[in-house]
C-alpha positions as CSV (number, residue, x, y, z in Angstrom):
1,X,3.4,-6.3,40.1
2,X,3.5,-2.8,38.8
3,X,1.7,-2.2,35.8
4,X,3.6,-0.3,33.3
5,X,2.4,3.2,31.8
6,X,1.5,4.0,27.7
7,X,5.1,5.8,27.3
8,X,6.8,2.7,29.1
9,X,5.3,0.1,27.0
10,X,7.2,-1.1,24.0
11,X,6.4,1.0,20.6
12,X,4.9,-1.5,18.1
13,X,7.0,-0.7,14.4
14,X,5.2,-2.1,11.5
15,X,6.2,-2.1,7.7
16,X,3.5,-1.5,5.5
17,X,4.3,-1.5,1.3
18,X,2.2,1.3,-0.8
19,X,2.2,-0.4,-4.2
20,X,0.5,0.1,-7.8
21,X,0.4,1.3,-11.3
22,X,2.4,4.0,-12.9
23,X,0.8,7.6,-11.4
24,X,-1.5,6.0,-9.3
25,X,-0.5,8.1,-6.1
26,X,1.8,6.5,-4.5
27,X,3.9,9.0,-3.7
28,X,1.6,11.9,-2.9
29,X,0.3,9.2,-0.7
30,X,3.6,8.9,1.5
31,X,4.0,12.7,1.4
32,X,0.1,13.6,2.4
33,X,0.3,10.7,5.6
34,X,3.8,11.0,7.1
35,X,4.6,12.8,10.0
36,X,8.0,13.3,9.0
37,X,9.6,14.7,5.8
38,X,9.2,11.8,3.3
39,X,11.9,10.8,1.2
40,X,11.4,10.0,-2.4
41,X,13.6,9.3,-4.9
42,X,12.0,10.8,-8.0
43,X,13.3,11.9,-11.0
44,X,12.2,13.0,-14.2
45,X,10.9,11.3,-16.8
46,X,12.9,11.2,-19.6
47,X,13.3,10.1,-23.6
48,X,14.9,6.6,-22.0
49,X,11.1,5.4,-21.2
50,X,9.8,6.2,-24.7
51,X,8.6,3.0,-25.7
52,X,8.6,2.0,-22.2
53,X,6.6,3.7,-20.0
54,X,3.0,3.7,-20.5
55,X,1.6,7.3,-20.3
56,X,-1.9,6.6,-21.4
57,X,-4.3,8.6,-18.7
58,X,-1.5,10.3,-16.9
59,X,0.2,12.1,-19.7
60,X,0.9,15.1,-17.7
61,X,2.8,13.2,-15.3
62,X,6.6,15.1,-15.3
63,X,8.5,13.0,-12.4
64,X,8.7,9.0,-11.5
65,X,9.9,6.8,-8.4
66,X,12.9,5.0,-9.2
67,X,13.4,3.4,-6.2
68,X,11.3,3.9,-2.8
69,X,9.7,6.3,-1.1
70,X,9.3,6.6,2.4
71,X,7.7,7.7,5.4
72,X,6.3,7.1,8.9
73,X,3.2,7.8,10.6
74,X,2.1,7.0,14.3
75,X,-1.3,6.1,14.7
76,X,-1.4,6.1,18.5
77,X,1.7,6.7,21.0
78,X,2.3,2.9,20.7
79,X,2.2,2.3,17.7
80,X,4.6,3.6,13.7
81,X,3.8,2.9,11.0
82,X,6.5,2.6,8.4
83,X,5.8,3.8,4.7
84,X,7.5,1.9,2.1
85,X,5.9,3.0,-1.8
86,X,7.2,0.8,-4.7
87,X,7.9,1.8,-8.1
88,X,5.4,2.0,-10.3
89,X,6.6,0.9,-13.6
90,X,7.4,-3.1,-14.6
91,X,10.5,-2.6,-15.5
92,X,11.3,-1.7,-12.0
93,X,9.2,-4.9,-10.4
94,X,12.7,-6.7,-9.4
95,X,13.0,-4.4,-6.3
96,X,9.9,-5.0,-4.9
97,X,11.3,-8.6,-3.0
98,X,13.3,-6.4,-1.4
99,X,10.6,-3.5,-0.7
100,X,8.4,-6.0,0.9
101,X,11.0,-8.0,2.9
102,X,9.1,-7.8,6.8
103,X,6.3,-6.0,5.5
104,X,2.9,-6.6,7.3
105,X,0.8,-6.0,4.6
106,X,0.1,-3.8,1.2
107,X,-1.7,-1.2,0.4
108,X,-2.7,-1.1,-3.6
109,X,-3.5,2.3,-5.1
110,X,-6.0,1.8,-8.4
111,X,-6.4,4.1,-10.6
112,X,-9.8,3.4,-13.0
113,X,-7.9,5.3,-16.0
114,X,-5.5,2.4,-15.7
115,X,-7.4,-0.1,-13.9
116,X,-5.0,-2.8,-15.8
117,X,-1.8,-1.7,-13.9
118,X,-3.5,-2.8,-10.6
119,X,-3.4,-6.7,-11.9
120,X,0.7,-7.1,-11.1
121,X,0.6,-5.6,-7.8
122,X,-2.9,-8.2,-6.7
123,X,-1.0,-11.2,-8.3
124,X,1.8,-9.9,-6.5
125,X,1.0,-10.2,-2.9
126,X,-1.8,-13.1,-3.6
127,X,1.4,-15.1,-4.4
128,X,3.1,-14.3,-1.3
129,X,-0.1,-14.6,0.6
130,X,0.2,-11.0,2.3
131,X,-2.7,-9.2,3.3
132,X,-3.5,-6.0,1.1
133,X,-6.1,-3.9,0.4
134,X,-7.1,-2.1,-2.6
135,X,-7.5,2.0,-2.6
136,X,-9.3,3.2,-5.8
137,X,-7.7,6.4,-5.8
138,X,-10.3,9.2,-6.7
139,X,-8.6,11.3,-9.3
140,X,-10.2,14.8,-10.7
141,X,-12.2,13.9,-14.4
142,X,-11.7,9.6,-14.1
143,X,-14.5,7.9,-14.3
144,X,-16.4,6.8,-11.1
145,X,-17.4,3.4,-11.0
146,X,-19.4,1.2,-8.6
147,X,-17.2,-0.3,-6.3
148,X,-18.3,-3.5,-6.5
149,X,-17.7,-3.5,-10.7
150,X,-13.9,-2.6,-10.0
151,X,-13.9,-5.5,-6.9
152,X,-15.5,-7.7,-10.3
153,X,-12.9,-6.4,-12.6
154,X,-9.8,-6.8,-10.4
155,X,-11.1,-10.7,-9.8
156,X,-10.8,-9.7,-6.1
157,X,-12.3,-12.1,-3.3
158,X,-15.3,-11.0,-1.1
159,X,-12.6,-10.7,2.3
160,X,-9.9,-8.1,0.4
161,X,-10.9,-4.9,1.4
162,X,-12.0,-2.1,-1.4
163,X,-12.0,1.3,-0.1
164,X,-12.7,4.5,-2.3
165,X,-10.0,6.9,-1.3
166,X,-8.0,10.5,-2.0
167,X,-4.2,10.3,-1.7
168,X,-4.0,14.0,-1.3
169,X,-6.0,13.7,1.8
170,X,-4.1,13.2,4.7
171,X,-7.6,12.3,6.6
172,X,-8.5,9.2,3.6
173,X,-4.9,8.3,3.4
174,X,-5.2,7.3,7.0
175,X,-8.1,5.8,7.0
176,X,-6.6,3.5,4.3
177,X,-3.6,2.4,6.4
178,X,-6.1,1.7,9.4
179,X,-7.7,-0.7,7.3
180,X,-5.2,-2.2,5.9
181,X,-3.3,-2.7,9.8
182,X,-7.3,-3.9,10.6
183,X,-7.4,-6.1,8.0
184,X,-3.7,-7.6,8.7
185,X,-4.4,-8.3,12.2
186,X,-8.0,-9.9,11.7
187,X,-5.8,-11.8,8.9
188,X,-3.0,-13.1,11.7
189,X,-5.6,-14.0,14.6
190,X,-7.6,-16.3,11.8
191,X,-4.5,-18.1,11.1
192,X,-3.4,-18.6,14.5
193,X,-7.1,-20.3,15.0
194,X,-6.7,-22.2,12.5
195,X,-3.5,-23.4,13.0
196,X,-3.0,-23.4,17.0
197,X,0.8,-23.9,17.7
198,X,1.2,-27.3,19.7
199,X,1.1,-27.7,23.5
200,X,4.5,-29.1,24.8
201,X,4.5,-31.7,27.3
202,X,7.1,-33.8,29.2
């Protein structure tokens, strides 16, 4: 039987859902990882979110997501990775079923000025029972803490991964998605273990 070559084999497609708070970097990380032109569909903030918007932290911030952003990356000649970043702000949380319709898993961008904008997006995919890891997003002045006081603070189990991150680096924003696909898979192969599908017989 002829064994098939790399470029013949079938390309693996994967969804993967870049979620958080309001300014935590989603976006910059879509832009900074995707080997195509992302597509986002900011627009500026405007006097309709006074009152509604939380700015505390990120006050300089000018533009928002208001829908998704998007992008693809290829980790190896086999294998995309599709970028799917959620809005950040609540009152845009009834997309997100949508967003995350075939996803794999989640990536959650933290952000310790606004630690407490992480807690919807956790609750989030716990409820669905997706994998997801957390990416405390490094920004310039916030305050570095341990990593295992913001796993404490986020109430996030031991088997979640925690990873300190940059999303302006394209190297770190990779290294985030690896683990999360790492993390996804381990995830899958435990649950086929434990829940073996049933031998048919005659």
């Amino acid at each position: 039987m002829p064994v098939s070559t790399p470029s013949e084999q079938p390309i693996s497609q994967l969804k993967i859902v870049i979620a958080g708070g309001f300014g935590a970097g989603k976006t910059t990380l879509v832009a900074q990882t995707s080997d195509i032109e992302p597509i986002s569909t900011d627009e500026q903030l405007t006097t309709a979110g006074i009152g509604t918007d939380r700015l505390d932290g990120v006050e300089t911030k000018t533009s928002t997501t208001v829908a998704f952003d998007f992008g693809r990356i290829s980790l190896s000649q086999n294998r995309d990775l599709y970028l799917f970043g959620t809005p950040g702000q609540a009152r845009y949380q009834f997309m997100w079923n949508d967003i995350v319709d075939g996803a794999i898993g989640a990536v959650v961008l933290a952000d310790t000025r606004r630690l407490q904008d992480s807690f919807d997006p956790v609750n989030y995919f716990l409820s669905l029972q997706l994998p997801f890891i957390v990416g405390l997003n490094r920004f310039e002045g916030s305050a570095r803490y341990p990593i295992d006081n913001v796993r404490e603070a986020l109430r996030l189990d031991a088997d979640i991964p925690l990873v300190g991150c940059d999303a302006r680096d394209p190297r770190s924003g990779r290294h985030l998605l690896i683990t999360l696909v790492k993390h996804a898979h381990a995830r899958a192969v435990r649950a086929r273990h434990a829940h073996p599908s049933p031998v048919l017989t005659d």
